[in-house]
C-alpha positions as a Markdown table, in Angstrom:
| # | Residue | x | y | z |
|---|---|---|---|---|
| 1 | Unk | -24.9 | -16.7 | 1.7 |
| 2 | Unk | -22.7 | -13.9 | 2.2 |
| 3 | Unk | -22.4 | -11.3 | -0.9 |
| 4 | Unk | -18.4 | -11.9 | -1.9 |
| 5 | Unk | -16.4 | -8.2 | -2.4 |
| 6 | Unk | -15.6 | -6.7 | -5.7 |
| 7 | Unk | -12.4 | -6.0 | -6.3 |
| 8 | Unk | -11.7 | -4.2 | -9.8 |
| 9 | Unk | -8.3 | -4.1 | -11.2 |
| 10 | Unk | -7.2 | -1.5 | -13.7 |
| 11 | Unk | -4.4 | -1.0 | -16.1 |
| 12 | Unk | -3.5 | 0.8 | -19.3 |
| 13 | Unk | -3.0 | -3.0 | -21.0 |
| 14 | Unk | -4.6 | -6.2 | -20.6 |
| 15 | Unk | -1.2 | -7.5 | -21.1 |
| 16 | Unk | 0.4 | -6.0 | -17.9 |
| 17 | Unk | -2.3 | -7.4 | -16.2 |
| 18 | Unk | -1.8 | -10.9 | -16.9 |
| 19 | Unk | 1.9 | -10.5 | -17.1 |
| 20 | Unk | 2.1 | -8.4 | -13.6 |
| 21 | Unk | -0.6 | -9.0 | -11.7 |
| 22 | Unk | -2.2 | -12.5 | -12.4 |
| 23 | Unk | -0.5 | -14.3 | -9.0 |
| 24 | Unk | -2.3 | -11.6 | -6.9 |
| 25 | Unk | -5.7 | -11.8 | -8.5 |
| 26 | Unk | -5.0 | -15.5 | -7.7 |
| 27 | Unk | -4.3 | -14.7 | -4.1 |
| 28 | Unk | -7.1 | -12.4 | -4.1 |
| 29 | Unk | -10.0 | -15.4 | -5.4 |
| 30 | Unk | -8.6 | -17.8 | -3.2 |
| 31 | Unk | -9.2 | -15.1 | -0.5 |
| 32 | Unk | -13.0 | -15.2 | -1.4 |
| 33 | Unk | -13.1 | -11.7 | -3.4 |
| 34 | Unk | -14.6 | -11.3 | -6.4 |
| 35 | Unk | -12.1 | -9.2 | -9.2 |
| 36 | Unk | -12.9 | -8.1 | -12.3 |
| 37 | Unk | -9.5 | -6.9 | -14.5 |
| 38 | Unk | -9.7 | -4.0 | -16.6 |
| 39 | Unk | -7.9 | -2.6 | -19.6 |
| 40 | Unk | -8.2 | -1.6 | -23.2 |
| 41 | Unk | -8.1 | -4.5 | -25.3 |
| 42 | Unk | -5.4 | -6.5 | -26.9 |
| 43 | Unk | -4.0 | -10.1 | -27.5 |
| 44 | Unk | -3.9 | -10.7 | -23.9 |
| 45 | Unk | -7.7 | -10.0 | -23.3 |
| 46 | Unk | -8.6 | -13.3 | -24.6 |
| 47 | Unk | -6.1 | -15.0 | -22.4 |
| 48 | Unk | -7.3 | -13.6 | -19.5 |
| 49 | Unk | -11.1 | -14.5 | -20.3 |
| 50 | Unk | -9.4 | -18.6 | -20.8 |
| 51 | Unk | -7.8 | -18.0 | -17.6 |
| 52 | Unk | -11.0 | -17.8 | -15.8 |
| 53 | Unk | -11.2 | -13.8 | -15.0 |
| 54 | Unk | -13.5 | -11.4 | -15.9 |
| 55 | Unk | -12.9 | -9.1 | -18.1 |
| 56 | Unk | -14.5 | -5.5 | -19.4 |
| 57 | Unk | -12.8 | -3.3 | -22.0 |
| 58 | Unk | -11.9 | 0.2 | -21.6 |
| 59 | Unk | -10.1 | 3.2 | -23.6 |
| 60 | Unk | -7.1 | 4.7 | -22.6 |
| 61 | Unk | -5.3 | 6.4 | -25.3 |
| 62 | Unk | -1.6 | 5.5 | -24.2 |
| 63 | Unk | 0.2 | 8.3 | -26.5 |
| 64 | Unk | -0.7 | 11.4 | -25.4 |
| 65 | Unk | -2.6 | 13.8 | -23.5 |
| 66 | Unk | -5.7 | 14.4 | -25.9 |
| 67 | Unk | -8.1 | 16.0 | -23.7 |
| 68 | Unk | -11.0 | 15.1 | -25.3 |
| 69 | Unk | -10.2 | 11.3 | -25.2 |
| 70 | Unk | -9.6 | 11.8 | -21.7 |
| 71 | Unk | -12.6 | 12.9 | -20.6 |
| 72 | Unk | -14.5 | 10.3 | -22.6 |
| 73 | Unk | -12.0 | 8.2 | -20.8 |
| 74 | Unk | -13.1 | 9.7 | -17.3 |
| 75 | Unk | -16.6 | 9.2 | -18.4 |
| 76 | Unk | -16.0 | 5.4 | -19.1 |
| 77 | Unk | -14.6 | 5.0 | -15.5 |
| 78 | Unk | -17.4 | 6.3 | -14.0 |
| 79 | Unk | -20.4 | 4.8 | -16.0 |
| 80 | Unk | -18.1 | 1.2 | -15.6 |
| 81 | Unk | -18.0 | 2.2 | -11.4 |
| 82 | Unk | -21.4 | 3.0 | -10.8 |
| 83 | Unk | -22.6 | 0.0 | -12.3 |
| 84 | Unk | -19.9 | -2.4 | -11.1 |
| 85 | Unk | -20.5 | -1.3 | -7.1 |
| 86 | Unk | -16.7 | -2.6 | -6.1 |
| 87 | Unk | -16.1 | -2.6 | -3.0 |
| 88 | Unk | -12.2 | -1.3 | -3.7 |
| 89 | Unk | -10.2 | -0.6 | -6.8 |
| 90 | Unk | -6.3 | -1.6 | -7.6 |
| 91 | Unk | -5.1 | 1.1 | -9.8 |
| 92 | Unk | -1.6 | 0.6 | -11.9 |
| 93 | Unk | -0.4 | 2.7 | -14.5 |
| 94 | Unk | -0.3 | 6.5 | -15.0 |
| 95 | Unk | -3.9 | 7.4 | -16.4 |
| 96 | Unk | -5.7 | 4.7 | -14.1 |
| 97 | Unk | -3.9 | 6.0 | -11.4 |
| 98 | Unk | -5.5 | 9.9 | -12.1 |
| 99 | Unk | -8.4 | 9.4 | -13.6 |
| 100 | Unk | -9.8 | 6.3 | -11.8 |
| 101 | Unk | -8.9 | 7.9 | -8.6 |
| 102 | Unk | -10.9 | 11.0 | -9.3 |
| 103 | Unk | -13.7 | 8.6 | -10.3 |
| 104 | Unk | -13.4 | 6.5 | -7.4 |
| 105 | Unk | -13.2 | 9.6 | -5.1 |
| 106 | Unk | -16.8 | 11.5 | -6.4 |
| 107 | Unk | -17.8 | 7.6 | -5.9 |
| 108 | Unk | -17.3 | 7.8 | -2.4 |
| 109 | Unk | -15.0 | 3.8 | -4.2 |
| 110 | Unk | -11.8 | 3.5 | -2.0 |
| 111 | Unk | -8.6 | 2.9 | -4.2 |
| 112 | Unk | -5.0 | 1.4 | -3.6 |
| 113 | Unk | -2.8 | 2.6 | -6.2 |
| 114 | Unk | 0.4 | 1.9 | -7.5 |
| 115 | Unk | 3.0 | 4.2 | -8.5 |
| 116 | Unk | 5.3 | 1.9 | -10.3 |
| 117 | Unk | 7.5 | 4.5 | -12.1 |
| 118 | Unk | 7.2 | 7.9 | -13.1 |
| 119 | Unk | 7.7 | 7.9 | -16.8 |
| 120 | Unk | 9.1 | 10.1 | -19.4 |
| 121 | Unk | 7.2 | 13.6 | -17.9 |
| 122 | Unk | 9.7 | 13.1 | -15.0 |
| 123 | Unk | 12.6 | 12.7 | -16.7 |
| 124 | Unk | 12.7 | 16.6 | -17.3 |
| 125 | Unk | 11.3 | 19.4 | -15.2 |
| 126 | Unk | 9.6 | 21.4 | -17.0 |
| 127 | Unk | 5.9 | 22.7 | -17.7 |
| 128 | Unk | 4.3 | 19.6 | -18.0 |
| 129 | Unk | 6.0 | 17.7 | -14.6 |
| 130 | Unk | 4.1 | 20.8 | -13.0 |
| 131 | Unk | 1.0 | 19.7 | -14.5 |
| 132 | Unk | 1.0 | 16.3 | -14.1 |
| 133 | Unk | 2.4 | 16.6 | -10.5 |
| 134 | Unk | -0.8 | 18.9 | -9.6 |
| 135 | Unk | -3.1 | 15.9 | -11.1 |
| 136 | Unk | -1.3 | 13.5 | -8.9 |
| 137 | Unk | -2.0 | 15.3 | -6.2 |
| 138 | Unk | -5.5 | 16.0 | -6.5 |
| 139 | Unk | -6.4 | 12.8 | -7.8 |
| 140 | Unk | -4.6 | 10.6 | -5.5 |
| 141 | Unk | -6.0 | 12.6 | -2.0 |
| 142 | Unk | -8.9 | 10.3 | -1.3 |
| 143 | Unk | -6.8 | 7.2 | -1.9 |
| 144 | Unk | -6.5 | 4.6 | 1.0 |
| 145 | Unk | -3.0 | 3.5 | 0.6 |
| 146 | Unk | -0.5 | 4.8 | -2.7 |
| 147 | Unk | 2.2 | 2.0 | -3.2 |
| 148 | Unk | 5.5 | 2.9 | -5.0 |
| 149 | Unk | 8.3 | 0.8 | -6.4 |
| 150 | Unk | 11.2 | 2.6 | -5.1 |
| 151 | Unk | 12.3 | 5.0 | -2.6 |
| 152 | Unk | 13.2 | 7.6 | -4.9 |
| 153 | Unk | 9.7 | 8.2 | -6.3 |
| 154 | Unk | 8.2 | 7.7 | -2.7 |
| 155 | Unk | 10.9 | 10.8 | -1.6 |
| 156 | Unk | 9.9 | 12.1 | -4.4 |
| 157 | Unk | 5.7 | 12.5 | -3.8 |
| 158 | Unk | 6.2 | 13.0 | -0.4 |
| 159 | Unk | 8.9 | 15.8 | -0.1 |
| 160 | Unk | 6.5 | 17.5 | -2.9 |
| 161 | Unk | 3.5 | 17.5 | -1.0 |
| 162 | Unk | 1.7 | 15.4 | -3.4 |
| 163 | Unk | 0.7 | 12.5 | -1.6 |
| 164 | Unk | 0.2 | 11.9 | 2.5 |
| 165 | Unk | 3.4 | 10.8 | 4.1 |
| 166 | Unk | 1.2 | 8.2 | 6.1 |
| 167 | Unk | -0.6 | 6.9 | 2.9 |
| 168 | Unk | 2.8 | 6.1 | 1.0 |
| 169 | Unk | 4.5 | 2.9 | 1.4 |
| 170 | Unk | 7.5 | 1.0 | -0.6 |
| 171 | Unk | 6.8 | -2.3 | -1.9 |
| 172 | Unk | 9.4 | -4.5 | -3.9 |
| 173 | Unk | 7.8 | -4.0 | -7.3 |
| 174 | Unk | 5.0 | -6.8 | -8.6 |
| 175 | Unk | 7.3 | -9.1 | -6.8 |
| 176 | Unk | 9.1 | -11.9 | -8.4 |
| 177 | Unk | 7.9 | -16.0 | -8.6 |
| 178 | Unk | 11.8 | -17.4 | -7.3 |
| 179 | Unk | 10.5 | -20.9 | -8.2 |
| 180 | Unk | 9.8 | -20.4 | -11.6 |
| 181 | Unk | 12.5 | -18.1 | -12.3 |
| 182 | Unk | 15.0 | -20.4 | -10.9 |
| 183 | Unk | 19.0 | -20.7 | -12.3 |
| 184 | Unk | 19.0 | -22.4 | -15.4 |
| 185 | Unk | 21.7 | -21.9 | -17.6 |
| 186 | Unk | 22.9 | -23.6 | -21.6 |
| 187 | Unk | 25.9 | -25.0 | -22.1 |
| 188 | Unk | 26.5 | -23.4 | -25.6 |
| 189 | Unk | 30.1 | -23.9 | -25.9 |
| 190 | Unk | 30.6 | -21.7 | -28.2 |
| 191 | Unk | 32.6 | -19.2 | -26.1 |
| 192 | Unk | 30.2 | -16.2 | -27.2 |
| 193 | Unk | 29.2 | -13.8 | -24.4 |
| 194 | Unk | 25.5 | -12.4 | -24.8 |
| 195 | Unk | 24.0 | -9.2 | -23.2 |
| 196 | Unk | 20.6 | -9.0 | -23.8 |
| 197 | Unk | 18.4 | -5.9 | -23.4 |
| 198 | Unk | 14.6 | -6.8 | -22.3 |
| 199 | Unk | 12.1 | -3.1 | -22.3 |
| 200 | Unk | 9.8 | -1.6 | -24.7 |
| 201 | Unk | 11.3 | -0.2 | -27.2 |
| 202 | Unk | 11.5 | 3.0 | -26.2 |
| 203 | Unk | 14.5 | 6.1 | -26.3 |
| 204 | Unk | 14.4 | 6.5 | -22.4 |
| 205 | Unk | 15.4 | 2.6 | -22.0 |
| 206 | Unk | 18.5 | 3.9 | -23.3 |
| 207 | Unk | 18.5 | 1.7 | -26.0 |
| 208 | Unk | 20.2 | 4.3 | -28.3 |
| 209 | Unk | 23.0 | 4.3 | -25.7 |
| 210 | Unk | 23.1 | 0.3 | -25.6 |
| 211 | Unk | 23.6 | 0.1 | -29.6 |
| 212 | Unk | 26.4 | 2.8 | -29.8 |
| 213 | Unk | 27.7 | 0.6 | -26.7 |
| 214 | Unk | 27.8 | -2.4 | -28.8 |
| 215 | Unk | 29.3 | -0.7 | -31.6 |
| 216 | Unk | 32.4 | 0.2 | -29.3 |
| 217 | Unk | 32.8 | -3.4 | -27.6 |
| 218 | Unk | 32.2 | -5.0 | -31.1 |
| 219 | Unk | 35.0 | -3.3 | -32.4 |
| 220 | Unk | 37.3 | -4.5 | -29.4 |
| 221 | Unk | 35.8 | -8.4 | -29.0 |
| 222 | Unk | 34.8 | -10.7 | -31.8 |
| 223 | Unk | 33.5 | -13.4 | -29.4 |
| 224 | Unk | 30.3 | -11.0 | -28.3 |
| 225 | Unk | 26.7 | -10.9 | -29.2 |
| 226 | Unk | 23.9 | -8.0 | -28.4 |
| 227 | Unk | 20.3 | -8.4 | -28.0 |
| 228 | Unk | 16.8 | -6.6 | -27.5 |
| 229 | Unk | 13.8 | -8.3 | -26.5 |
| 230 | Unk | 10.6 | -6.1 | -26.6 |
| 231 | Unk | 7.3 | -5.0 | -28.1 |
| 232 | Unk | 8.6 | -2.8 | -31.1 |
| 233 | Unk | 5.9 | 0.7 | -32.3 |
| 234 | Unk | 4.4 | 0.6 | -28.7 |
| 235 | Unk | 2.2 | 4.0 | -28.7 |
| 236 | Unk | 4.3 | 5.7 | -26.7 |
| 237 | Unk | 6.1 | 9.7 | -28.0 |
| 238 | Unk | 9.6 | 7.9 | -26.9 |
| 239 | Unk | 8.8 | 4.9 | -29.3 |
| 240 | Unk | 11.8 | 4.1 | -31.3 |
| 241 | Unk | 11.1 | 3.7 | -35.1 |
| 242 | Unk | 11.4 | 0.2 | -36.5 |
| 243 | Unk | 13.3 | 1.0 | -39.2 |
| 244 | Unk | 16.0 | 1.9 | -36.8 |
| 245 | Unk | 16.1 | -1.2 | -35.3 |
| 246 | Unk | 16.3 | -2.6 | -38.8 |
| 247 | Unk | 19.6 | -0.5 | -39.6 |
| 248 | Unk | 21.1 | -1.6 | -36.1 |
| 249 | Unk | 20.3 | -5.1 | -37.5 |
| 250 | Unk | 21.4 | -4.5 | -41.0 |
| 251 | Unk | 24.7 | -3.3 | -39.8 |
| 252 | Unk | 25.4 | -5.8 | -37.3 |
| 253 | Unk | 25.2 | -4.0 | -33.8 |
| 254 | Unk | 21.9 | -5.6 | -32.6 |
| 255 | Unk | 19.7 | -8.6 | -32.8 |
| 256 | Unk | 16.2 | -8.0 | -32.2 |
| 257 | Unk | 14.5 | -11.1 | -31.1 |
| 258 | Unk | 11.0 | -9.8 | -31.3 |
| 259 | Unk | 8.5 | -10.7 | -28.2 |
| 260 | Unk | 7.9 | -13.5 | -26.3 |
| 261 | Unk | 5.7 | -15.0 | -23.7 |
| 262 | Unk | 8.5 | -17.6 | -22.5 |
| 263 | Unk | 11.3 | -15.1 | -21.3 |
| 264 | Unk | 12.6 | -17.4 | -18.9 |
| 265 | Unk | 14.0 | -19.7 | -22.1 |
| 266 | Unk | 15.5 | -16.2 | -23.5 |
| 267 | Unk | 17.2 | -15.3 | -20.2 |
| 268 | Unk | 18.4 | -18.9 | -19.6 |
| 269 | Unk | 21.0 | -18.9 | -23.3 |
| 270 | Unk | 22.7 | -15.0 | -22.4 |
| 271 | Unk | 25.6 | -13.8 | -20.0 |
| 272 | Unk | 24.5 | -10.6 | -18.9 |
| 273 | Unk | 21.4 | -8.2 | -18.6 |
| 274 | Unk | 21.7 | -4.2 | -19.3 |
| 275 | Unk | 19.0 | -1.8 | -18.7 |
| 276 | Unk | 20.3 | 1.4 | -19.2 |
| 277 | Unk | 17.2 | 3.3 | -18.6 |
| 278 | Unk | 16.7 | 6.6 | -17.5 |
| 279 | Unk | 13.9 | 5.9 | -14.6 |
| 280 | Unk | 12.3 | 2.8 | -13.3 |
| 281 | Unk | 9.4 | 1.8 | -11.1 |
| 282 | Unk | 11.2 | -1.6 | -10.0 |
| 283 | Unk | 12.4 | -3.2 | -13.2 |
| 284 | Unk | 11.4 | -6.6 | -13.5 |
| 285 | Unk | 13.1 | -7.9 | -16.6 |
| 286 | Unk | 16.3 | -6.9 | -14.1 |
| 287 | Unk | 14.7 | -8.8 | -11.3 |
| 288 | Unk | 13.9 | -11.9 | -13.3 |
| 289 | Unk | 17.6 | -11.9 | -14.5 |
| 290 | Unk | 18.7 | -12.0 | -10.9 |
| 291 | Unk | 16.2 | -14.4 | -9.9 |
| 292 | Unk | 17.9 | -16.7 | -12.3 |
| 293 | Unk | 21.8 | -15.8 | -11.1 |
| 294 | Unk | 22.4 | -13.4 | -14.4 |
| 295 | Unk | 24.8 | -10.2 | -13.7 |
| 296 | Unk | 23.4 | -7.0 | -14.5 |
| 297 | Unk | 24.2 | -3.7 | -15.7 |
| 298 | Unk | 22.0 | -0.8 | -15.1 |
| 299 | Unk | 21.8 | 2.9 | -14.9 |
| 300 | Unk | 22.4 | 4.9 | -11.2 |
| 301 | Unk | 18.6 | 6.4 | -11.2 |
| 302 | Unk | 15.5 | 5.5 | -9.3 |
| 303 | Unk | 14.7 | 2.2 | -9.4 |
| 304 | Unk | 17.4 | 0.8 | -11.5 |
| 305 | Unk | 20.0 | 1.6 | -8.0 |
| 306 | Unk | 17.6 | -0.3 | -6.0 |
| 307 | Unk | 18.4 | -3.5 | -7.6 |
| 308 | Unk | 21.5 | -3.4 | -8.5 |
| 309 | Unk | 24.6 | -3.3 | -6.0 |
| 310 | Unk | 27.5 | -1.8 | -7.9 |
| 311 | Unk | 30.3 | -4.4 | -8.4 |
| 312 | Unk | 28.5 | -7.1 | -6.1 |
| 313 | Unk | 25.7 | -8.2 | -8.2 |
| 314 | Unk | 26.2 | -6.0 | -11.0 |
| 315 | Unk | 28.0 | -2.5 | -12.6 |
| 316 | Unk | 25.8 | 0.7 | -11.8 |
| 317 | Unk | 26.5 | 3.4 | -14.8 |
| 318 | Unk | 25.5 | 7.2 | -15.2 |
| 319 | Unk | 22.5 | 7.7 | -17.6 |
| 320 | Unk | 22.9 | 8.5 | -20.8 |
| 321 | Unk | 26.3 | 7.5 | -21.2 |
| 322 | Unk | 27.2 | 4.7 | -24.0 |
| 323 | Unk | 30.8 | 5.1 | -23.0 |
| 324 | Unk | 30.3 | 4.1 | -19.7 |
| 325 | Unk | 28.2 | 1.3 | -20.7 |
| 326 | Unk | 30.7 | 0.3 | -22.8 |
| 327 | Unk | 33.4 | 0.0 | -20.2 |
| 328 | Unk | 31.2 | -2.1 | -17.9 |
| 329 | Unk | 30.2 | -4.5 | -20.7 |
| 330 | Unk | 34.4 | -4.6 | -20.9 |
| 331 | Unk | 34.5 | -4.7 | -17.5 |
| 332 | Unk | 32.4 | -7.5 | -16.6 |
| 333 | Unk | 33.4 | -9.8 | -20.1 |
| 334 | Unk | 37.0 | -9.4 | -18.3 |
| 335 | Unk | 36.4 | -10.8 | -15.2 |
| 336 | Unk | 35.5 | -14.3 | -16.7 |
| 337 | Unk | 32.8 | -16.2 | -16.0 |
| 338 | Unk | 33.3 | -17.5 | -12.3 |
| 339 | Unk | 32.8 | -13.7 | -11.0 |
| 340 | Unk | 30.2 | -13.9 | -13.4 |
| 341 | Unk | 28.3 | -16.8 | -11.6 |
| 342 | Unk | 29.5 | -15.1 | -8.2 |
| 343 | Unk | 27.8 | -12.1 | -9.1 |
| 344 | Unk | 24.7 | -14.0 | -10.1 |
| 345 | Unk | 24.3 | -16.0 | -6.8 |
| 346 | Unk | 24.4 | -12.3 | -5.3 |
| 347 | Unk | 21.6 | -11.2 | -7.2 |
| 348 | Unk | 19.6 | -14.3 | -6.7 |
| 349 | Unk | 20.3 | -14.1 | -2.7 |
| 350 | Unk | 18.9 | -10.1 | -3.3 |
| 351 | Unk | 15.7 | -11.0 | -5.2 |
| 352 | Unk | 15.0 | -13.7 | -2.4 |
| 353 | Unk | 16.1 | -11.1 | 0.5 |
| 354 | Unk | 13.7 | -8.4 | -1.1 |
| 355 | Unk | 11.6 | -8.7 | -3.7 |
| 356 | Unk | 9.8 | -12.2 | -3.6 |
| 357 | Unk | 6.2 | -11.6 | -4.8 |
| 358 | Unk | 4.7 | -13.4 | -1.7 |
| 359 | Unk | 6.0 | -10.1 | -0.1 |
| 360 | Unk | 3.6 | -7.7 | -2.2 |
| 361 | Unk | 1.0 | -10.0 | -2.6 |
| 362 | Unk | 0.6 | -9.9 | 1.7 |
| 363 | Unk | 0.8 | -6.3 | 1.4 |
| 364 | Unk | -2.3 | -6.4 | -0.5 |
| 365 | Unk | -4.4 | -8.9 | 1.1 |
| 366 | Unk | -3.5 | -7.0 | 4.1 |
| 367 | Unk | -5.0 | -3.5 | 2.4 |
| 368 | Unk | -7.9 | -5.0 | 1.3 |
| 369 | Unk | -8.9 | -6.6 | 4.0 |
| 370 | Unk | -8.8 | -3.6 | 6.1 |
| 371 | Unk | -11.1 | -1.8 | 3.6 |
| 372 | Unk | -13.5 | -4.7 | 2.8 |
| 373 | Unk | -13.7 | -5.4 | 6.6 |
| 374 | Unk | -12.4 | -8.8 | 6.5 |
């Protein structure tokens, strides 16, 4: 009997793994390969054990850049490598993305990676964007194919010099299930409109900007309602204090709604999306709103502009600009609710267009297979 190929999966949480990546691991077994997820451990560990996929815990320290923890990091990679044999690694996420690759290089390990945004050290040029553009490129030069989630960051790496023009291709995110998120929609009567904010809770979400937004429609509408969905004290330096969420609460701007493994049932009782965030890979929560006919209202910056077509299936805004914000929540509450629905069907027939998962998930059976031979 044939030996079956390895295929490791990495990510900086077990949680984006069986939240992001579970229908490809899916395609991947019922392709024959072999895939062993892994990730530092957290609630979501377990579930992916019950699930049926192997599983080995690693260490990333998600905060910072403590050099000392990285190289123990680096260390963990390769002891976890050299053991494991695979025949090809699936990187996500920014440290997997450098430090596996460097392992998987001196490995002689072939690695697809994913670039699915580039996070707060490219939001301003400085030092450190130097610094971490130098690790991209010298980590990601042996890699077989680099994946990224919008144009803007592909431009981006390639115009740079960082990656191989002929290595970098765009894919439509982690690609959306249209069945499951399918229009569904409560009748609540009640005449509220809901907006609803789903991110971490993090500064450059511009969730600072969506609460002073609220303030201002709040003190023009009575009828109107503001939520945040999200994993609250993620270890992250743009995490956003909890005790600010409990003032925004406390004074009657926000309501936070915690987490939740069943978005689809939060999605399904609000109006309106916003995700006023300063960078994006391919936002999903945005996706998944349009995958169930919900208008959306998001930022004019990479990734974010990929999804949304101003005044068709949603309002683009400028970053960091609560006024703005503020006049397309206005904006889009006047219209009423049958350009509402109009604007969701257009975001539906987008999603569908362009960023069905079966999409990415071809685009890496096709990757692998080319490396494994198959």
């Amino acid at each position: 009997m044939l030996k079956k190929n390895k295929i490791i999966i990495v990510s900086n949480t077990a949680w984006n793994i069986y939240n992001f990546r579970m229908r490809l691991i899916r395609a991947l077994q019922k392709e024959g390969y072999d895939v062993l997820a892994l990730a530092p451990r957290d609630c979501y560990s377990d579930m992916l054990w019950k699930d049926g996929i192997a599983y080995r815990e690693i260490f990333i320290d998600n905060k910072g850049t403590n050099i000392i923890k990285d190289l123990k990091l680096i260390w963990e990679f390769y002891m976890i490598l050299r053991s494991e044999k695979p025949n090809v690694v699936l990187a996500y996420t920014i440290k997997p993305n450098i430090y596996c690759s460097i392992v998987a290089y001196f490995l002689s390990i072939p690695i697809v990676n994913n670039i699915s945004g580039l996070g707060f050290l490219f939001i301003k040029d400085n030092l450190m964007t130097r610094f971490a553009e130098f690790l991209y490129k010298f980590s990601l030069s042996g890699s077989k194919k680099i994946f990224f989630q919008n144009n803007d960051d592909l431009n981006y790496f390639v115009g740079k010099g960082i990656v191989n023009e002929a290595l970098a291709e765009m894919i439509p995110g982690s690609g959306i299930d249209t069945i499951f998120f399918s229009p569904d929609f409560s009748n609540r009567g009640d005449g509220r409109i809901i907006f609803l904010l789903m991110a971490r809770l993090l500064w450059d979400k511009g969730i600072g900007e969506y609460a002073e937004a609220a303030q201002i429609v709040k003190s023009k509408y009575n009828n109107v309602e503001f939520q945040i969905l999200g994993f609250m004290d993620v270890p992250n330096p743009e995490a956003i204090p909890s005790s600010t969420v409990e003032r925004w609460e406390d004074d009657g701007v926000l309501k936070y709604l915690g987490e939740t493994d069943n978005v689809k049932e939060i999605i399904k009782q609000v109006d309106v999306i916003v995700l006023p965030s300063y960078r994006e890979g391919a936002p999903k929560s945005l996706l998944e709103a349009m995958s169930m006919e919900k208008p959306i209202i998001t930022t004019d910056t990479p990734g974010c502009r990929q999804v949304c077509e101003h005044e068709i299936n949603g309002f683009l805004i400028p970053i960091k600009d609560s006024k703005s914000l503020a006049e397309a929540m206005i904006r889009i509450i006047e219209v009423g609710p049958e350009k509402r629905k109009v604007m969701g069907k257009m975001g539906r027939e987008k999603v569908l267009r362009e960023f069905d998962e079966r999409i990415v998930i071809g685009k890496y059976l096709d990757v692998v297979g080319k490396v494994c031979n198959v």
